[in-house]
Phi, psi and omega in degrees: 000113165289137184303159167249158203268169172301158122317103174279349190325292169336354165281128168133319172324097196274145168261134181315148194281177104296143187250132189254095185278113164296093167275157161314302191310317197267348182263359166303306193293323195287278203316298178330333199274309217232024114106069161192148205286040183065345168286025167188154165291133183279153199289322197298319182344307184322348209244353140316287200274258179017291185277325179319313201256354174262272166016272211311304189262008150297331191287313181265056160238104213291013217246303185326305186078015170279153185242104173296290201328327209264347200292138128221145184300135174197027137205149190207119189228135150260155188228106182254126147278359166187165177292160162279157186244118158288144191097340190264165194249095171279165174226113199250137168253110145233154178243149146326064201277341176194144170218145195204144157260154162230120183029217164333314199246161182259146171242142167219121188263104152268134183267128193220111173247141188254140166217170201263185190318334194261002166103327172326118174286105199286310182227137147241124181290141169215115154257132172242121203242104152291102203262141165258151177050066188209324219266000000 
């Protein structure tokens, strides 16, 4: 089966926000997970909400045309104006900020903005995912 290239047309493309509650419980699990104690939310958390409201729904988006199995992560930068608190509710968005070839492979840049009850932008995310063999 020959691969199909992405749409790039879709750059540019905002995905519906989601609202992210930080509960204790889960931020409880999360620092236990990734060997830290739990007094704060750990910065990496931001990457929970990320896939929920980017991940997930790039992947299921057949108009896109990515074939994840061909996927790998291979950059993740975040921009925090401030930590995130448990108990507050982000609200996350991403969008498709660049889809690009290089020879073989495709790049797809997601932009993932969290912002808090008051509208503030708290974090901004960029994953860059590289499909091999599809250009």
């Amino acid at each position: 089966m020959v691969p199909v290239p992405m749409n790039a047309a879709l750059q540019g493309k905002a995905y519906p926000s989601i609202a992210f509650p930080v509960e204790q419980e889960h931020v409880r699990r999360f620092a236990e997970a990734v060997g830290d104690d739990g007094s704060f939310v750990p910065p990496t958390f931001v990457t929970a909400p990320e896939i929920a409201a980017g991940l997930a729904q790039v992947v299921a988006d057949e108009g896109l045309a990515l074939d994840f199995a061909r996927v790998v992560h291979v950059e993740q930068e975040y921009e925090w104006t401030r930590a995130v608190e448990v108990d507050e509710t982000l609200e996350v968005r991403s969008t498709i900020e660049s889809i690009r070839t290089k020879g073989p492979l495709e790049f797809l840049t997601l932009r993932t903005e969290m912002r808090d009850e008051a509208g503030a932008v708290v974090v901004v995310a960029r994953s860059t995912l590289v499909v091999r063999g599809s250009a």
